[in-house]
N, C-alpha and C positions, 0 to 999 in steps of 0.2 A: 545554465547549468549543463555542464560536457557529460554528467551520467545518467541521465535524464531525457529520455527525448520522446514525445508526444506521436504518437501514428493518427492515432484520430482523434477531431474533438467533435462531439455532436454537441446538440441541448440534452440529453439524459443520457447519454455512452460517453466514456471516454476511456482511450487503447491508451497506453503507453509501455517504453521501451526501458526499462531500469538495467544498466552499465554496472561490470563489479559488483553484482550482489547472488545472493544465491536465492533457494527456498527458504533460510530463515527469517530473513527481515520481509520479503515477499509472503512468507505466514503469517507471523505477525499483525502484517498490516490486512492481511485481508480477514483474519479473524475479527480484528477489532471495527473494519469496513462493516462487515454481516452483523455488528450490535447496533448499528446504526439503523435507526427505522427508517428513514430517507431512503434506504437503502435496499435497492434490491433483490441486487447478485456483483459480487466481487469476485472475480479466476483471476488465477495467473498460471502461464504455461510456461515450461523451460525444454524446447526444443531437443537440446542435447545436453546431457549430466555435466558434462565437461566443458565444453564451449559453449553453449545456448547462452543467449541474453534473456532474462525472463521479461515477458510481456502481460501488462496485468489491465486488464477489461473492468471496467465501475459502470453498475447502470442504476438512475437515481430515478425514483417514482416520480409522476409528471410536477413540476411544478419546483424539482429541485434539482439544485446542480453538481454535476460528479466531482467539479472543481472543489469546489467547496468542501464538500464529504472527505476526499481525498486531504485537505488542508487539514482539516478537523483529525482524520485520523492520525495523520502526522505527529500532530500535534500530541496524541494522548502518546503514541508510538511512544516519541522523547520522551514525555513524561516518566513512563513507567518502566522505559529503560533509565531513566536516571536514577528511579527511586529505588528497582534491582541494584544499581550500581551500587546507592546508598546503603543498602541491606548488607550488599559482598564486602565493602568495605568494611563496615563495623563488626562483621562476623568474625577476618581476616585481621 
């Protein structure tokens, strides 16, 4: 994946670099990270408003993986932007 790239992976931390995105998909996901009880501290930082790549920090209580969490959040991510989609559409 080219927008996508990993800075660090531990067993409970994991850094990554997200390409072409800004603060909204970057809240999003880190809102729905912090619902997660595995879960327990999601950031993301965007260096500069205008160029920065944000960089987004998962750290997952012992015993669980930020791989994962992060998968999971994806996952609902899509979800409930499609199901938004679904809404705009039939309002529209």
């Amino acid at each position: 994946m080219e927008n996508f790239e990993i800075i660090e992976d531990k067993t409970l931390e994991l850094t990554f670099e997200v390409k072409d995105e800004s603060h909204g998909v970057c809240n999003a996901l880190r809102h729905i990270l912090m619902q997660d009880p595995d879960v327990e501290y999601a950031v993301y930082n965007i260096d500069h408003p205008l160029t920065g790549k944000p960089q987004m920090t998962i750290k997952t209580k012992r015993g669980k993986r930020p791989r994962a969490a992060l998968k999971k959040a994806a996952e609902e991510l899509q979800k409930e932007s499609s199901e938004f989609k679904q809404l705009l559409d039939e309002a529209l």
